[in-house]
N, C-alpha and C positions, 0 to 999 in steps of 0.2 A: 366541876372540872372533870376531863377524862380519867378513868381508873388509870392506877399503874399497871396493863395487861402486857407491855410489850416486852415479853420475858423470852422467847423462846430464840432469839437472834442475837439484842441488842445487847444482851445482860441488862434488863434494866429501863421502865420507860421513863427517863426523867425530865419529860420535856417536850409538849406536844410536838415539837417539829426534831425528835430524836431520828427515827428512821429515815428521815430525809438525808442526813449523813455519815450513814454509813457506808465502811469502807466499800469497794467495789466488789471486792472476791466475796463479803460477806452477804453483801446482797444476793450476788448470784446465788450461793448456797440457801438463802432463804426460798428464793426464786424456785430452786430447782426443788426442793424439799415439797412444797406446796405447790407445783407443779404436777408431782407424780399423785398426791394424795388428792387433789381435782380430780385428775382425768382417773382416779381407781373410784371417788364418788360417782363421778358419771358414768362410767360405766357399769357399776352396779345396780344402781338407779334409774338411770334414765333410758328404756328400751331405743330412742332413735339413735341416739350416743353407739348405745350397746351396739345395733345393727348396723352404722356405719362404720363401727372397725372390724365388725366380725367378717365384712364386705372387703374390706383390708388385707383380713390376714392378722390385724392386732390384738396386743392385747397392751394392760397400763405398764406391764415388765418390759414392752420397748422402749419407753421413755425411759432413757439413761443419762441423758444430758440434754440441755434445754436449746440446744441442737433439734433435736428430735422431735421439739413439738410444731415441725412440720412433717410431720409424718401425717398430722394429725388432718381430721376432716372439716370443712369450714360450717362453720354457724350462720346463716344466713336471716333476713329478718322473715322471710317467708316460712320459714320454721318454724316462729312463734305464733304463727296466724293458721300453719297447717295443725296446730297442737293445743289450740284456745279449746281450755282454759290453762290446763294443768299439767298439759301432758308432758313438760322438759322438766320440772318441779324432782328437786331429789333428794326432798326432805317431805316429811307425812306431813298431812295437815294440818295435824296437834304439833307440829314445832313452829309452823308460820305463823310470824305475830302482826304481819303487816303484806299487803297487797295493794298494787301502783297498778295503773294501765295506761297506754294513749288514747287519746282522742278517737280514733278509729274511725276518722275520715277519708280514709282508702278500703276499707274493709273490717274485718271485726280487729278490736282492738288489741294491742299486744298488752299482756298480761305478767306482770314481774311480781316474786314474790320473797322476803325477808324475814328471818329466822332473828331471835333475839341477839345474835352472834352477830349475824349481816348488821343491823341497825347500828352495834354497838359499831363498826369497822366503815361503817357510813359516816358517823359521826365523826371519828376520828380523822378520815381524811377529809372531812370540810374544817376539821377545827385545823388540821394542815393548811390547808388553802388559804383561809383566812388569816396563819401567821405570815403564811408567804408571800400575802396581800396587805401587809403593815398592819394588820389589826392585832387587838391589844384586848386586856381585859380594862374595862374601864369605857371603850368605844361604846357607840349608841349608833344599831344598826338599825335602817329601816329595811323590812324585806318585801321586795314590792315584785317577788315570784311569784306565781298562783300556786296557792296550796287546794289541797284536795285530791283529785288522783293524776295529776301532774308532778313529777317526781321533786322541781324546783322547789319548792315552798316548804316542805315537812324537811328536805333535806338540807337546805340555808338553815334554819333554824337551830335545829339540834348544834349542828357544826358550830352558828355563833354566840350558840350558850354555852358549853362545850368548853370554849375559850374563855369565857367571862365576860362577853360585850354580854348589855342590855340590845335585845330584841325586839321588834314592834313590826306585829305581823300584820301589816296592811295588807297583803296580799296584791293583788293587779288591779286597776281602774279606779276609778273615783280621785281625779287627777288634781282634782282642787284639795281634795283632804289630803292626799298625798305631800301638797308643796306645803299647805298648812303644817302638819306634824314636822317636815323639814327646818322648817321656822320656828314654830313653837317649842318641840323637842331638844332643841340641839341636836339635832342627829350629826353623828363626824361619819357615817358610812350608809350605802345603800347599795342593797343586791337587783337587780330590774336585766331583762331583754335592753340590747343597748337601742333599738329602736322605740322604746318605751320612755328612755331615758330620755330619748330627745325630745319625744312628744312633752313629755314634763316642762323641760327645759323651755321649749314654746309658749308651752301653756302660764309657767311662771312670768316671764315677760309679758302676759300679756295682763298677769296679775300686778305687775311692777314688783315683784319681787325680785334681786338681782340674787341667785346662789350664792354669785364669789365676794358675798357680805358674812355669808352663815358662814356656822361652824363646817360646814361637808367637807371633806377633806378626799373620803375614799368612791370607788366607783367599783362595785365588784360585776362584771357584766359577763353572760355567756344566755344559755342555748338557740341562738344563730351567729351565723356566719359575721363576723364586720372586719372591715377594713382600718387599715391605720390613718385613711383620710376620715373616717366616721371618731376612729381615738382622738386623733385633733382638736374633730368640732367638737367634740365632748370635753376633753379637758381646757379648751378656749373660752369657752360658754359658759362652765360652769367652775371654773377654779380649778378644778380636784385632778388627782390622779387615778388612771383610768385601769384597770385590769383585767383581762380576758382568762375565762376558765371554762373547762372544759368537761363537760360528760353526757350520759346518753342512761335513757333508762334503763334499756336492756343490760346493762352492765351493773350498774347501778343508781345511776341519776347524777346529780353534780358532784365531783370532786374526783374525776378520775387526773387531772390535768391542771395547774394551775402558772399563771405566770408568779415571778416575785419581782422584785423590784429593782433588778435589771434590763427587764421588757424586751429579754432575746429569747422568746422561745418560753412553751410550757410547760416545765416537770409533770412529768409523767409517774404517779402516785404507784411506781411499780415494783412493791414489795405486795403489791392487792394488783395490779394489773400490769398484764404480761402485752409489751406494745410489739408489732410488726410492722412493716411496709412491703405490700406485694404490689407487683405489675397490677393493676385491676384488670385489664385482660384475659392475661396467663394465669393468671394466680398464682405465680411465682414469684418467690422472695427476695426482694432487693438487698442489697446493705445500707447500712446506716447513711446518710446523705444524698443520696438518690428518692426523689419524689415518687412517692405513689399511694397507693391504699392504705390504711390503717387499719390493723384489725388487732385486735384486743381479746386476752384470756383473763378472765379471774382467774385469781390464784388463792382466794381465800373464803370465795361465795358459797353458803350450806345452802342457800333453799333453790334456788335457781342458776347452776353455773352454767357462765358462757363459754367455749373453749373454742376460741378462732376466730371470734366472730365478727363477721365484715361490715366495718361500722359506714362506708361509700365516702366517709370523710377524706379528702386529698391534701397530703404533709407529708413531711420530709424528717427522719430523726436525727439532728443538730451532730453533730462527733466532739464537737469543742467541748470542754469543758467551762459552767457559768462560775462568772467572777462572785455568786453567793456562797458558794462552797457549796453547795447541795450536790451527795452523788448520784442522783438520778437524771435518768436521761430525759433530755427535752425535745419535742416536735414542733416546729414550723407553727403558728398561728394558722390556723382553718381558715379560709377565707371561699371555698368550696365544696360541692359536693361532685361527687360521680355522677349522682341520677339529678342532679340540680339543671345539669348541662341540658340544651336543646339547641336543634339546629336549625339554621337560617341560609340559607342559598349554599348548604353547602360547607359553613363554618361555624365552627363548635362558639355558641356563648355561651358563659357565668354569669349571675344577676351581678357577681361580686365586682365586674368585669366595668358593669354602668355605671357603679355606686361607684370605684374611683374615679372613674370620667366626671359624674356630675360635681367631685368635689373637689376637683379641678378649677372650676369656672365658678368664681366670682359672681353672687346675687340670686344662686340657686338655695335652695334646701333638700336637708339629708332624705328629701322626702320622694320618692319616685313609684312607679309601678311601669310592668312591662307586659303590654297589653299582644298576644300572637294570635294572627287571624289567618283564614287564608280564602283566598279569591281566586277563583278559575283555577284552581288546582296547585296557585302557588302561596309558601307561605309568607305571612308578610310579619312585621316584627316595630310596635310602637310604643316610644317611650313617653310614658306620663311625667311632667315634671314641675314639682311646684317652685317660683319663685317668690323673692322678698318683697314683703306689702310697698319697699319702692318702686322696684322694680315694675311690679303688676301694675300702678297706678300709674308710672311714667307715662311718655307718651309712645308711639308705636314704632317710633324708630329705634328708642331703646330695645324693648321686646324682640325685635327681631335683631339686630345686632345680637345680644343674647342668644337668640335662637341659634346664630349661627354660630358661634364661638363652641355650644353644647354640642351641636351636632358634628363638629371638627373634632373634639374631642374624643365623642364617642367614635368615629370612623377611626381616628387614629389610634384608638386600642383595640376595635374588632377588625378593622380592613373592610369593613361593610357600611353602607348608609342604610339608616334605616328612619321610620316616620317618625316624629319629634310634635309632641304636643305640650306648650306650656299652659300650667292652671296656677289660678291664685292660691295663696295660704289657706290649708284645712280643706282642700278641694276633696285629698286623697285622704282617704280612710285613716283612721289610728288604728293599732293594734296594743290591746293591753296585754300581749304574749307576745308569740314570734309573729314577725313581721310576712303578708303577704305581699309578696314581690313580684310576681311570675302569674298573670294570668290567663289561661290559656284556653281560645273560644274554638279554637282549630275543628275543634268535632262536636258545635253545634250547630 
């Protein structure tokens, strides 16, 4: 179980989901306390840090209220790729006990690194997450993240050992053992990309395995975007209840954000991270309820702090108070990106935008791809879509009736028509991680 470290606010950690309620004023004061002592780490430490406020006029004695930490300079992920390997790192290399990167399929990969401090403060807020996701000690989780230098996997774990569930690191793919151990195990909970999940859920059916026979009860899903018609078919399918959570490696990997088990909105883990919403344009600061950018400070990160940094994720911070009591503020479920968007004659699409049109309409699957080309100088924009093995086999008036019902849908949330192509079941690729949605031929 987690040590008793949380002394220096709560009086006392007796309870892994303690810090979730406390009072308002007292958070703030945690908040601001560890606010100032970041940004005087970074700037100590970190020369780009340093130079962007000496560029300012700052120093960490302007930060007097948590006010102020827009005074501050934004973190960009370009930062991390101008600076590969180590250059934001502001802790020596003898305190780092753990190093993450991306995949580094745009350029060289971004590089995070973790002090035995950080690890300990990682764990903690997944072992959060997962109280805030009905899990228990006694639970039997299967974690079907990829581990290795993908932050999901090392970080689900710790989290739900932490707690006291039994763990069973499958990791991603091998889809037949996966529904196997679900079966065999008893498992009552599984961590997975929610388009993984459904590939499972496919694939189980096709084993005659029905889920909503087994014990599974939980559904802990995050890093991409899904919709609450994707929660549906997930929890219709498969029994269980469904929970969206939230994080990003540059921060620290999963558990910045979790829903609980009121499903309005995700607690924001922000006694360790400091949430904003700015204009993504201006880069000016909204208030709470107002949509826009999300950008995130550590408030407690030794070996790599982030201070500002614009995560392109699009959400909104809730003002209501949740019916669990938790005093932390919650954000709008992600369902976009900023740099996700592309445009089409003129009008802004989200993949997130299809994905509810297709699940809309009766005899589809949660399974699409968005194919953009362009012809004679214009671009054109076509959706791949699988349908149900009756559907496919029907006869051809079915199919186009379908066709048409999809493509009415999609116009009526984009205001555009665009090319519609139905394919049978397993046509479109799986993904045993985040789902590729958006492919894009324009510039070959």
């Amino acid at each position: 179980m987690l040590k008793e470290r949380w002394n220096d606010a709560a009086g006392g950690f007796h309870s892994v989901s303690a810090p979730d309620f406390l009072p308002e004023a007292q958070l703030r004061e945690v908040q601001l306390r560890r606010l100032q002592a970041i940004v005087t780490r970074a700037w100590k430490n970190v020369p780009l840090f340093r130079q962007r406020l000496d560029e300012r006029g700052l120093t960490p004695d302007d930060i007097q209220s948590l006010a102020d930490i827009a005074k501050l300079p934004f973190t960009v992920k370009t930062d991390l790729r101008d600076t590969y390997p180590f250059g934001l790192f502001a802790s020596p290399m003898e305190d780092v006990v753990r190093l993450h990167a991306s995949s580094g399929t745009t350029g060289k990969p971004i590089v995070v690194a973790y002090t035995e401090e950080d690890v300990q403060v990682w764990t903690e807020v997944m072992a959060r997450t997962f109280a805030a996701c009905t899990l228990h000690r006694g639970d039997i989780m299967q974690n079907s993240f990829g581990y290795g230098l993908f932050t999901g996997g090392l970080g689900t774990h710790y989290g739900a050992e932490a707690l006291g569930a039994a763990v069973i690191p499958v990791s991603g793919g091998n889809t037949e053992r996966q529904i196997m151990l679900l079966r065999d195990f008893g498992v009552t909970a599984i961590c997975a990309t929610p388009s993984f999940f459904v590939h499972l859920v496919d694939k189980a059916i096709e084993m005659g395995v029905d889920l909503k026979t087994l014990p599974l009860r939980v559904g802990v899903f995050g890093a991409e975007p899904w919709t609450d018609g994707m929660r549906e078919r997930i929890q219709i399918d498969a029994g269980i209840e469904a929970f969206d959570i939230y994080g990003l490696s540059e921060i620290t990997g999963p558990g910045v954000a979790s829903e609980c088990s009121e499903h309005e909105g995700l607690h924001v883990f922000e006694d360790h991270f400091y949430p904003e919403i700015i204009d993504p344009v201006t880069g000016q600061p909204l208030p709470d309820g107002e949509e826009g950018e999300l950008v995130l400070t550590t408030l407690s990160k030794k070996a790599m702090p982030m201070i500002r940094y614009r995560t392109r994720d699009i959400t909104a911070i809730i003002t209501e108070r949740c019916g669990c009591g938790r005093t932390l503020r919650r954000i709008r479920r992600i369902s976009r990106r900023s740099d996700d968007m592309f445009i089409i004659r003129g009008v802004n699409v989200f993949p997130s935008q299809v994905e509810a049109a297709l699940l809309q309409v009766e005899g589809t699957l949660p399974h699409y791809q968005i194919i953009l080309t362009r012809t004679q100088g214009l671009d054109q924009m076509t959706v791949e879509v699988e349908v149900t093995p009756e559907v496919f086999s029907d006869k051809v008036r079915a199919m186009e009736e379908l066709r048409s019902r999809i493509a009415h849908a999609i116009e009526h949330i984009l205001g555009i028509r665009v090319g519609l192509r139905l394919v049978g079941p397993h046509s479109i690729p799986r993904s045993e991680g985040k789902a590729r949605r958006v492919i894009d031929k324009r510039n070959d």
